[in-house]
C-alpha positions as CSV (number, residue, x, y, z in Angstrom):
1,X,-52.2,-37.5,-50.0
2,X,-55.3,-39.0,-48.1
3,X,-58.5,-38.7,-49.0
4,X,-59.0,-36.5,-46.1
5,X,-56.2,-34.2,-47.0
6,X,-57.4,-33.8,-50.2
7,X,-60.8,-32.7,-48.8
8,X,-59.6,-30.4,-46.4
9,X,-57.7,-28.8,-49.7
10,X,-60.3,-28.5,-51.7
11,X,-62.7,-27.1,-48.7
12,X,-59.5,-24.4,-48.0
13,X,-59.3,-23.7,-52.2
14,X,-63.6,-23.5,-52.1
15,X,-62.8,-20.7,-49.3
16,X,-60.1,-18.7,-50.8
17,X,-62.6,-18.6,-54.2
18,X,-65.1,-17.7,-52.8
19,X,-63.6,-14.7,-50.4
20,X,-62.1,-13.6,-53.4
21,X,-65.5,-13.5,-55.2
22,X,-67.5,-11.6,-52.5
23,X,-63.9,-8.9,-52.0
24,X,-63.9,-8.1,-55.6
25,X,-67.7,-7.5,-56.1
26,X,-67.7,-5.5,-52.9
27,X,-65.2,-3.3,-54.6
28,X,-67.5,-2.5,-57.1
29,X,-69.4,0.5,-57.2
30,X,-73.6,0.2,-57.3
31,X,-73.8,1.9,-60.6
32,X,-71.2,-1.1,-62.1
33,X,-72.9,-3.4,-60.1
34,X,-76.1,-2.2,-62.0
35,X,-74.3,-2.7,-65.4
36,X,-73.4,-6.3,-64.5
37,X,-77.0,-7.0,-63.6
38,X,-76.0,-7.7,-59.8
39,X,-77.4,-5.8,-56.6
40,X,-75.5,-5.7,-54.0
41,X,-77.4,-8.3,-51.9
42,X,-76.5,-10.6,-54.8
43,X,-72.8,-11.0,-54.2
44,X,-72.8,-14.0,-51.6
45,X,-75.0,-15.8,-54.0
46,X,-72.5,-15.2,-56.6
47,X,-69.9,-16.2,-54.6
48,X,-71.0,-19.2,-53.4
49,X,-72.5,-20.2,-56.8
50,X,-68.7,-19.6,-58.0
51,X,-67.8,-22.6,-56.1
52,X,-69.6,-25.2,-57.3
């Protein structure tokens, strides 16, 4: 594979981790949100934190 190829890959696999991330949070209800020690506000900083 090329160097760009494997960029594009890893940008694509950042992406699918990160959708995830923020899908199963959102599923989550306030009160298990509260458990965790997350708001709701906090998921796409989770999410993206996830990917690095």
């Amino acid at each position: 594979m090329t160097a760009k190829a494997n960029s594009l890959f890893g940008r694509y696999r950042n992406w699918r981790r990160y959708r995830s991330t923020v899908r199963e949070l959102e599923q989550l209800s306030l009160r298990e949100l509260d458990d965790i020690g997350i708001s709701r506000g906090d998921i796409y900083r989770i999410a993206r934190q996830s990917i690095l």
